[in-house]
C-alpha positions as CSV (number, residue, x, y, z in Angstrom):
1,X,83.0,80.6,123.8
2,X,81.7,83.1,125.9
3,X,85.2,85.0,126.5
4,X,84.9,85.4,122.5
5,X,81.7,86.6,122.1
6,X,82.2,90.1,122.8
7,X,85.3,90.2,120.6
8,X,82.9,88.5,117.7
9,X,80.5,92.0,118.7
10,X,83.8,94.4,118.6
11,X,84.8,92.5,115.1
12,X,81.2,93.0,113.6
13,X,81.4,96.7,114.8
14,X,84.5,97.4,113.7
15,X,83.7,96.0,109.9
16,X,81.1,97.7,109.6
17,X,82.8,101.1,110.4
18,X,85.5,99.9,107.9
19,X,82.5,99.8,105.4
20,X,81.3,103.1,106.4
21,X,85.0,104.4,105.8
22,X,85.7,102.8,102.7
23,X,82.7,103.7,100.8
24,X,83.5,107.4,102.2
25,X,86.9,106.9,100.8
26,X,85.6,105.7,97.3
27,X,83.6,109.0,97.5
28,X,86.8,110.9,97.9
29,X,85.5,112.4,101.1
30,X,87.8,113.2,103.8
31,X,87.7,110.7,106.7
32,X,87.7,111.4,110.2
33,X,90.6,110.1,113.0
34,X,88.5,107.4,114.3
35,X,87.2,106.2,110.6
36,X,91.1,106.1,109.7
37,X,92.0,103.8,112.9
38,X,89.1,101.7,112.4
39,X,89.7,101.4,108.9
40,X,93.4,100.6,110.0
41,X,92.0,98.2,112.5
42,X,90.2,96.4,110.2
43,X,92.8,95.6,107.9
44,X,95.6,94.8,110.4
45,X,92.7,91.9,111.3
46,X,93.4,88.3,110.4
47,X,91.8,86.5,107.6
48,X,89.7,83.7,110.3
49,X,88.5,86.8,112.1
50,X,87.2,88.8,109.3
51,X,85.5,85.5,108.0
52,X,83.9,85.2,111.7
53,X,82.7,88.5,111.9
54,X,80.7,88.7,108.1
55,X,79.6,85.1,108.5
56,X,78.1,86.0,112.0
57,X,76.6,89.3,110.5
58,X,75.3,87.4,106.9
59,X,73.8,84.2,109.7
60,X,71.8,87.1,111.6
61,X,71.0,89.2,109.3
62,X,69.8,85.9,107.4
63,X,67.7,84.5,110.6
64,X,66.1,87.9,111.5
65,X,64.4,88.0,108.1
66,X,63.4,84.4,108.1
67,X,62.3,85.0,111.3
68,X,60.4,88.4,110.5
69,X,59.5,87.0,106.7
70,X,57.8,84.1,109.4
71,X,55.9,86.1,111.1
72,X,54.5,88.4,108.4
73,X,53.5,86.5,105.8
74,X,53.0,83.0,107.8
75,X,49.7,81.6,107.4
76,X,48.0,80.4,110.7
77,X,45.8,77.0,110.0
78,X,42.2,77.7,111.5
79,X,41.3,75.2,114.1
């Protein structure tokens, strides 16, 4: 597992700069080299992968704002 934890990092970067370049895209705004090869990347990436790298962002993403939603509006029980 820990061999494929920095390609699950490289995965999660790379979507989102495919996100970044698609929106951009939408827009009709010129994108730059490395927006096209990411963007080229990121398709050229198998399904499992894909699904590995937005279920790893949603499942942090997710636990930093339990986490954070914890921590601000937790109560603490006087003792």
């Amino acid at each position: 597992m820990s061999e494929q934890s920095p390609e699950i990092f490289d995965d999660l970067y790379l979507g989102l700069q495919a996100g970044g370049a698609l929106r951009k895209q939408r827009r009709g705004e010129e994108l730059t080299e490395q927006e096209q090869a990411a963007l080229g990347h990121w398709q050229r990436l198998s399904v499992w992968r894909k699904a590995l790298a937005v279920g790893a962002f949603s499942l942090g993403t997710f636990g930093l704002g339990f986490t954070l939603g914890g921590l601000i509006f937790g109560r603490r029980r006087a003792t």
